[in-house]
C-alpha positions in Angstrom: 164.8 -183.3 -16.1 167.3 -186.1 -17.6 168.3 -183.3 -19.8 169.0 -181.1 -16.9 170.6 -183.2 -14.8 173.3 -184.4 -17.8 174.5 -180.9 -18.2 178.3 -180.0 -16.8 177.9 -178.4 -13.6 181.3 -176.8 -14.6 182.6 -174.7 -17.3 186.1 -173.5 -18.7 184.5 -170.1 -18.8 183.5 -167.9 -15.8 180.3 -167.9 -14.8 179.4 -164.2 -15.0 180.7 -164.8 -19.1 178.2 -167.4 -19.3 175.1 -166.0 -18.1 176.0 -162.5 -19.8 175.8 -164.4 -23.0 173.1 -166.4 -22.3 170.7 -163.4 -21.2 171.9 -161.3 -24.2 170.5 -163.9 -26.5 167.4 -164.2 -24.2 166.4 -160.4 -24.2 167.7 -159.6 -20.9 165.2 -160.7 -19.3 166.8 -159.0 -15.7 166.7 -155.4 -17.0 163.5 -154.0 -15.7 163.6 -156.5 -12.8 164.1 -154.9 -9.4 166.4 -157.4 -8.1 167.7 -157.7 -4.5 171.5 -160.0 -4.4 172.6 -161.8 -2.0 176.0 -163.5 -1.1 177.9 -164.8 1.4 179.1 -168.3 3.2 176.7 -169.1 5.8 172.9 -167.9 5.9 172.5 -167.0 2.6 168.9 -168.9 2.1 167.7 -167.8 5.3 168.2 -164.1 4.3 166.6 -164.6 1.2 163.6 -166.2 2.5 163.1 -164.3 5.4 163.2 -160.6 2.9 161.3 -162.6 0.3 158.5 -163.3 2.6 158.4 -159.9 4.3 158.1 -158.6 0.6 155.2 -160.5 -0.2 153.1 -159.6 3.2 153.5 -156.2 1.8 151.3 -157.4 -1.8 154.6 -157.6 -3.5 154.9 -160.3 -5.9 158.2 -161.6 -4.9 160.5 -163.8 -6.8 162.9 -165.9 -4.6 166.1 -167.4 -6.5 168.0 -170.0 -4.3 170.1 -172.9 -4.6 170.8 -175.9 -4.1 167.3 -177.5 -3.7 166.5 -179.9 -1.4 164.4 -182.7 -2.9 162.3 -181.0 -6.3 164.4 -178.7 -8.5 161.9 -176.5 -8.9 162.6 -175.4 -5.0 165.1 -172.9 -6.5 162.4 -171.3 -7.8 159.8 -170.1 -6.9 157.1 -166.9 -6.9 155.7 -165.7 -3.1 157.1 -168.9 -1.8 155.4 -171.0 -4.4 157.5 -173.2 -6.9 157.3 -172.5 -10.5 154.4 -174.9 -11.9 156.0 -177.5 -14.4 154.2 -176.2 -17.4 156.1 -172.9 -16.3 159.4 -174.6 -16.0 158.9 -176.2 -19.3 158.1 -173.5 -20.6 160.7 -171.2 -19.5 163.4 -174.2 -20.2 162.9 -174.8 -23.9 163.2 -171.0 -24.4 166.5 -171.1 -22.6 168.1 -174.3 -24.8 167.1 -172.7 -27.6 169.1 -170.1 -26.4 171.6 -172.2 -25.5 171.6 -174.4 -28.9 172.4 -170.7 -30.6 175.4 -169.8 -28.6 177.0 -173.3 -29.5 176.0 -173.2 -33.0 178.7 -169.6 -32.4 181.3 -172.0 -30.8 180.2 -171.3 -27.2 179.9 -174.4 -25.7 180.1 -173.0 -22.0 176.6 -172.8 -20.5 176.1 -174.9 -17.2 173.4 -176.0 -15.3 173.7 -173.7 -13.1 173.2 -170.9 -15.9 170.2 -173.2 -17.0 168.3 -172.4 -14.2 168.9 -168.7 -13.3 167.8 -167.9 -16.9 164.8 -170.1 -16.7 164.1 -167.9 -13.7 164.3 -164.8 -14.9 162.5 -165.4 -18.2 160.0 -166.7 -16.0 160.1 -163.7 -13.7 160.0 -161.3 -17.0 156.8 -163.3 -18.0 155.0 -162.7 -14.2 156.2 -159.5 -14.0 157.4 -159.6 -10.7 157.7 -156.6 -8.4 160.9 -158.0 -6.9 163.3 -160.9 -7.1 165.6 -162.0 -4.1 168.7 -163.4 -5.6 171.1 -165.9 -3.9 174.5 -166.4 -5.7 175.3 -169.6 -6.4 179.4 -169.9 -5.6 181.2 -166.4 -4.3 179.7 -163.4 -5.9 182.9 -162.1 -7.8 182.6 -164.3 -11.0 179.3 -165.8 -10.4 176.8 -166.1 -12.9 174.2 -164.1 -10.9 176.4 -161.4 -10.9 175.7 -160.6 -14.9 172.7 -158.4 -12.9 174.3 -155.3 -13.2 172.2 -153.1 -11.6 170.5 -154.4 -8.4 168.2 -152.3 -6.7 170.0 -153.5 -2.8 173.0 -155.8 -2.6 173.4 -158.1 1.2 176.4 -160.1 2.2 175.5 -162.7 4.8 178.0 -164.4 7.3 181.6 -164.8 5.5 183.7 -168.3 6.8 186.3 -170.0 5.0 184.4 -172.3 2.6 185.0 -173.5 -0.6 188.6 -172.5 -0.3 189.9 -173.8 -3.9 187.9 -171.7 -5.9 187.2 -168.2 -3.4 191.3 -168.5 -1.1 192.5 -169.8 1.5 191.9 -166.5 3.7 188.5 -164.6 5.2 190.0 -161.6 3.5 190.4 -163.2 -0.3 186.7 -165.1 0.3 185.1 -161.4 1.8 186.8 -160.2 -1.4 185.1 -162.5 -3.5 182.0 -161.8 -2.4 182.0 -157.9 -2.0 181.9 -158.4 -5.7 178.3 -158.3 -6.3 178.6 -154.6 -5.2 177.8 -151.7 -7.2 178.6 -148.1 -7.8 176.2 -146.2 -5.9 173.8 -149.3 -5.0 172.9 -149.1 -0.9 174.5 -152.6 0.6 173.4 -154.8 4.4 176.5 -156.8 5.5 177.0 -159.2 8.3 179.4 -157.2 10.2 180.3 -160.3 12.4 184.1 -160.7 11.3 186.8 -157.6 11.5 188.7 -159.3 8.6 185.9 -159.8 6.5 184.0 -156.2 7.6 187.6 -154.5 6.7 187.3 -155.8 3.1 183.5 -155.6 2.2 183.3 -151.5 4.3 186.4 -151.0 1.6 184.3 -151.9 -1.4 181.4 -149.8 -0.6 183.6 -147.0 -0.5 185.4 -147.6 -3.5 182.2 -147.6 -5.0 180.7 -144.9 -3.5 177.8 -147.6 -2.0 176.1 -146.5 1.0 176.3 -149.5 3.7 175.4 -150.7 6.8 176.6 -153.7 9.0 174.4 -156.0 11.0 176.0 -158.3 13.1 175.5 -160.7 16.5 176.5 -157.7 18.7 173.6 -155.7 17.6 171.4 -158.6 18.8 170.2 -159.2 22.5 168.5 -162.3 23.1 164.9 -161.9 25.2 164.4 -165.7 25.8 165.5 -168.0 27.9 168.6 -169.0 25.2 171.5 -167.3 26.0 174.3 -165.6 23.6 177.0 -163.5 24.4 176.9 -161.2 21.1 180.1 -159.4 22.3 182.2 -162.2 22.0 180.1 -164.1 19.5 180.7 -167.4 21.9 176.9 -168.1 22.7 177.3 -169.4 26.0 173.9 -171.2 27.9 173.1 -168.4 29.9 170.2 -165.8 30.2 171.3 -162.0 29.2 170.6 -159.3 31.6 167.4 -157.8 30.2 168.0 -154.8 32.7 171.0 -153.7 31.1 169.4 -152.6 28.0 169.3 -148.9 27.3 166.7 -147.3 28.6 165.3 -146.3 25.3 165.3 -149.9 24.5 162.3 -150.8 25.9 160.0 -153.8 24.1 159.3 -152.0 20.9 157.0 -154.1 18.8 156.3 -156.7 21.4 152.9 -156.1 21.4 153.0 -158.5 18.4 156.2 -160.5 19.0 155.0 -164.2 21.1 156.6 -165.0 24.2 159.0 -167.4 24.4 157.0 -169.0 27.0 153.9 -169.5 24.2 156.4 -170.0 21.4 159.4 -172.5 23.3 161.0 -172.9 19.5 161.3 -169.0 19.2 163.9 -166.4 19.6 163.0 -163.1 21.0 165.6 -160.7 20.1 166.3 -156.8 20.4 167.8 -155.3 17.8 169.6 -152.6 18.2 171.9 -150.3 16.0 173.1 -147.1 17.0 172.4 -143.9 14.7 176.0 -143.8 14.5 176.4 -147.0 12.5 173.2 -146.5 10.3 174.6 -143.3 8.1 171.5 -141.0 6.5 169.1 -143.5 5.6 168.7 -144.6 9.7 169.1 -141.6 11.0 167.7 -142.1 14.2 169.1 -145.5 14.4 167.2 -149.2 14.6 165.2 -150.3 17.9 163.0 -153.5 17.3 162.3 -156.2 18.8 162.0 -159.5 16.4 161.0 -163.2 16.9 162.2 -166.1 14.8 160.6 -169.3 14.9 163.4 -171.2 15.4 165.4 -172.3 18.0 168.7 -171.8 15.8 170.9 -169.2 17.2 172.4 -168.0 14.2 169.0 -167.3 12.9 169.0 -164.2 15.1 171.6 -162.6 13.0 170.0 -163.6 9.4 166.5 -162.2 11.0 168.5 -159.2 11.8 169.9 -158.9 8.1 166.7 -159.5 6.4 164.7 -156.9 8.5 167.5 -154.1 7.8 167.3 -154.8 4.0 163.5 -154.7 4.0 163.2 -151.6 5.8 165.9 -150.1 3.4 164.0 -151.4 0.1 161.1 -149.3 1.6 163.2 -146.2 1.9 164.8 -146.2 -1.7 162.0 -144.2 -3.0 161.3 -142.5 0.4 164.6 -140.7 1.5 163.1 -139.2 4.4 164.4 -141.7 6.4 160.4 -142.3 8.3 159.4 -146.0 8.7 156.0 -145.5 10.0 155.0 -148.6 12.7 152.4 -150.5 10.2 155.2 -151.4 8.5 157.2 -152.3 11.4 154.2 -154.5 12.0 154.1 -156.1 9.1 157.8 -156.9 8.8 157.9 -158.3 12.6 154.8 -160.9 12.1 156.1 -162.0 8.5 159.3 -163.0 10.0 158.3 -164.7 12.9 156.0 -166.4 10.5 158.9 -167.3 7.8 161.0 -170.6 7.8 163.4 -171.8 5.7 164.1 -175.8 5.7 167.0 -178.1 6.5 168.1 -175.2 9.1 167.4 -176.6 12.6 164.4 -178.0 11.2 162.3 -180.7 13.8 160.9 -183.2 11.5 160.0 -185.5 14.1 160.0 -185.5 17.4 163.5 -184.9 18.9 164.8 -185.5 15.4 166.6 -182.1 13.4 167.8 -181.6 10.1 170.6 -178.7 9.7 171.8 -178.1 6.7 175.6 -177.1 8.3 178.4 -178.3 6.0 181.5 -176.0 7.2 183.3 -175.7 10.5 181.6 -171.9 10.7 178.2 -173.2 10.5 178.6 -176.3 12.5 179.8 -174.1 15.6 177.0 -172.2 15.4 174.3 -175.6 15.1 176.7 -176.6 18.3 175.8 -173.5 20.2 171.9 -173.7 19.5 171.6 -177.3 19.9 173.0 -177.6 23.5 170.3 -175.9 25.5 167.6 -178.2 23.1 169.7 -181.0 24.2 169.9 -180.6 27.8 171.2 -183.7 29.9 169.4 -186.1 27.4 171.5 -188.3 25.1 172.4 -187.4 21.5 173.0 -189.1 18.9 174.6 -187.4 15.6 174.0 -188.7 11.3 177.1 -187.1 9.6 177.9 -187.0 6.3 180.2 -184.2 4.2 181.5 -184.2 0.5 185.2 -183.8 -0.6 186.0 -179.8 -0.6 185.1 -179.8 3.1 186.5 -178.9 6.0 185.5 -181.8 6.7 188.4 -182.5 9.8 187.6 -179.1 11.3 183.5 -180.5 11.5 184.7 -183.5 13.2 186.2 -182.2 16.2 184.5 -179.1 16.4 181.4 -181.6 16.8 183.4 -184.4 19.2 185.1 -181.5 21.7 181.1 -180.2 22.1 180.6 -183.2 24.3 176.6 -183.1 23.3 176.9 -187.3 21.4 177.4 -189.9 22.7 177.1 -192.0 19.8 178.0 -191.0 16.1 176.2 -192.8 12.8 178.0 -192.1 9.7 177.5 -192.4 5.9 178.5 -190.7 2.3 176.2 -188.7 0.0 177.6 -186.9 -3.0 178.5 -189.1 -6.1 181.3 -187.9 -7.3 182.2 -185.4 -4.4 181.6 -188.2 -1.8 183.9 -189.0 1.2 183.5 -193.2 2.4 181.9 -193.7 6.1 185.3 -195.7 6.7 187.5 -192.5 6.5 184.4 -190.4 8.1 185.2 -192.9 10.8 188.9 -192.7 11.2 188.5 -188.5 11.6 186.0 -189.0 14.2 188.1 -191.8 16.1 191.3 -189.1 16.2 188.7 -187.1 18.5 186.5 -189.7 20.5 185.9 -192.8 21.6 182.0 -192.6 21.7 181.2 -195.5 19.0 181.2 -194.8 15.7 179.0 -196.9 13.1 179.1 -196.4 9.2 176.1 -197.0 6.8 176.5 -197.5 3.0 173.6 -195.0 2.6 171.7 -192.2 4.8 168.8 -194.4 4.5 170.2 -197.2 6.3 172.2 -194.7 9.3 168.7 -192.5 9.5 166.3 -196.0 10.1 169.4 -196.9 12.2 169.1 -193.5 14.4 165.6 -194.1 14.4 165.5 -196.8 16.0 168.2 -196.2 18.8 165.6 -193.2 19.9 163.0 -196.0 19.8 161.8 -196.8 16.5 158.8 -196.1 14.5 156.4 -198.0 12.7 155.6 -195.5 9.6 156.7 -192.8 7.8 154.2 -190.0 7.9 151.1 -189.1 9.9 150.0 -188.2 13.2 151.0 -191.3 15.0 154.5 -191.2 14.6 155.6 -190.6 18.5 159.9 -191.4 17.7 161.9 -189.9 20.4 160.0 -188.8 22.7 162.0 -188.6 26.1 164.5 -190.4 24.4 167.3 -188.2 23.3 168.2 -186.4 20.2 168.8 -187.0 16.8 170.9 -184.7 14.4 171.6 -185.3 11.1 174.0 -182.7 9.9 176.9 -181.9 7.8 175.3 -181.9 4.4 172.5 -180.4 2.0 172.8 -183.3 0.3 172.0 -185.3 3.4 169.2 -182.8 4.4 167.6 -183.5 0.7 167.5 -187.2 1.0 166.2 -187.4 4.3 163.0 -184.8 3.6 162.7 -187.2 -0.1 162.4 -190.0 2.6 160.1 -189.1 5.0 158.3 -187.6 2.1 157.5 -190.5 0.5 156.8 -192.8 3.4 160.0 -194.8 3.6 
């Protein structure tokens, strides 16, 4: 691990040069891998989790790639939702410097850690012979070192916002362009078809490459619980859909499986629905599901939606006929509703969430699913964000919401870190709810503690903090996520 963690997390060479290297010397450990990849801004890990554990209630052995981790390293990967054991990642790692110590004995110099850990992945995924893997990209798609895969057996490009705008552009289009790049000639593709700009670019792609495609998006999605959306207009407002205006054909398909909302008050109930229209050959008679997702999270409804489509389309790729017979069906609805994916609207105590939301895209859509939790109770918000950011664009997205009343602020980050002082100033253009800074999360997370009403340990069943007595969200930053979880996890 000290090794690890001293390697560059940059390199003067691409990253797609880097791992193409690296796995020549290894093998090639991805050939004979059936590997699913995934890009996109927002909802990346979600997806991936979500198909990874609908894979593996099917008896797949399913390997799950994914970054960053949260509090162990060995997060990113893992085997049906287990972490690779340390002997494993041991293992696995010494074959890869070895690897590594080769290339620089030829002058290549260029392997990051990043490239460290997606080829101790695959060697380890070679050695288990897994029957899939679920890939996340780590940065775009285009030039990422993920994308040395060069033939995945389904690509998926999640929710595109502008995010990381000094490496991908400055524009949707250039970022959407960025990550269309993981697709391949003649390899079937599930996009978030939630943005025209972005849709116009990735639809282009596919047909430039002859993929076969189809987009999932927010208005395919009708809410069934008492959390409203509006997926027309994608603005979420607080109020119940009408359930009677649902085609008539779109009666509760699957919800002799799906919870109610009433058992289930975390859940969202949602119909899918995509016309025949939009689904080309492989849906011929179009999608009509209902899902649940055990989360309160909005956004989660269109990740659910996402994952499902690409798990029903891994199924047909050896069975053209376009029939999904309803055991499957069944199987995919109750290992979603029974899949989670930390740091994303994630209740660790009572009253108090973690959401992993670190661009003005993804905090818009925490906003939206955290007003009906609210209610008329008071709110409190932990903020943090690292240089890169939109980190402005957070800020008064978050103060014109109106849900705090009070705002705690600290830095996280190292080198990449903003100081609570000028987190401050941005929130004081926008509000004049108080606004205290911390020197570390620990200090602002006991502080918001203790404003809900303190607690007197870390861990267990006694802990009662919050109850009745508002909300704490801590938001902004994976980085912030990670260090609150390694908190609690270790009992303050």
């Amino acid at each position: 691990m000290d090794f690890i963690d001293h390697i560059g997390k940059y390199s003067e060479h691409p990253g797609i040069e880097n791992s193409a290297r690296m796995l020549e010397v290894l093998g090639h450990p991805e050939r004979g891998l059936f590997i699913i990849h995934v890009a996109g801004t927002n909802g990346k890990g979600s997806v991936c989790a979500f198909l990874a554990d609908m894979l593996t209630a099917q008896g797949y052995r399913t390997g799950l790639f994914v970054s960053p981790h949260l509090v162990d390293i060995r997060e990113r990967i893992q085997l049906d939702r287990e972490m690779i054991g340390k002997e494993d990642f041991v293992s696995c790692f010494h074959m890869v410097q070895a690897a590594a110590k080769q290339l620089a004995q030829e002058g290549y110099t260029g392997i990051t850690y990043f490239d460290y850990l997606f080829a101790v992945a695959l060697c380890w995924y070679r050695q288990k012979a897994v029957d899939y893997v679920v890939l996340e990209t780590g940065l775009g798609g285009r030039m990422d070192s993920t994308n040395a895969v060069e033939k995945p057996i389904l690509t998926v490009i999640t929710s595109i916002s502008l995010d990381h705008t000094e490496i991908l552009g400055d524009t949707i289009e250039k970022i959407a362009a960025e990550k269309a790049g993981i697709v391949k000639p003649g390899v079937p593709l599930i996009y978030c078809a939630d943005e025209a700009g972005a849709c116009a670019v990735i639809a282009k792609t596919a047909r430039e490459k002859a993929a076969p495609c189809v987009g999932v998006g927010r208005r395919h999605c009708t809410l069934l619980s008492g959390q409203g959306t509006n997926p027309e207009d994608g603005s979420f407002p607080v109020t119940a859909p009408d359930i009677s205006a649902l085609d008539a054909d779109a009666s509760d398909m699957g919800a002799q499986d799906c919870p109610s909302s009433s058992s289930f008050p975390h859940c969202l109930r949602f119909f899918l629905r995509l016309p025949a229209e939009e689904c080309g050959v492989f849906f011929p008679d179009g999608i009509r599901e209902t899902l649940t997702v055990n989360s309160p999270a909005l956004y989660q409804m269109e990740n659910a939606a996402i994952a499902y489509m690409a798990a029903l389309w891994v199924y047909l790729l050896d069975k053209p006929s376009g029939s999904i017979p309803e055991s499957l069906r069944a199987t995919l609805r109750e290992a979603l509703f029974l899949s989670a994916w930390e740091g994303r609207f994630e209740e660790i105590l009572p009253n108090v969430y973690l959401d992993g939301a670190h661009n003005a895209d993804g905090i818009r859509m925490l906003l939206a699913s955290l007003r009906p939790v609210v209610a008329n109770r008071k709110a409190t918000l932990l903020f943090t964000a690292v240089k890169e950011k939109d980190t402005a664009e957070m800020i008064r997205e978050v103060c014109e919401s109106g849900l705090f009343g009070r705002y705690l602020v600290t830095t996280v980050g190292g080198a990449r870190a903003i100081a609570p002082e000028e987190l401050k100033a941005l929130f004081l253009t926008h509000t004049d709810a108080p606004v205290a800074t911390f020197a570390s999360p620990q200090e602002a997370f006991a502080a918001g503690l203790e404003e809900m009403g303190g607690m007197k340990e870390f861990g267990g069943s006694s802990m009662g903090c919050g109850q009745g007595k508002g909300i704490l969200l801590c938001a902004g930053s994976l980085y912030l996520v990670g260090i609150i979880k390694e908190l609690l996890m270790s009992g303050g």
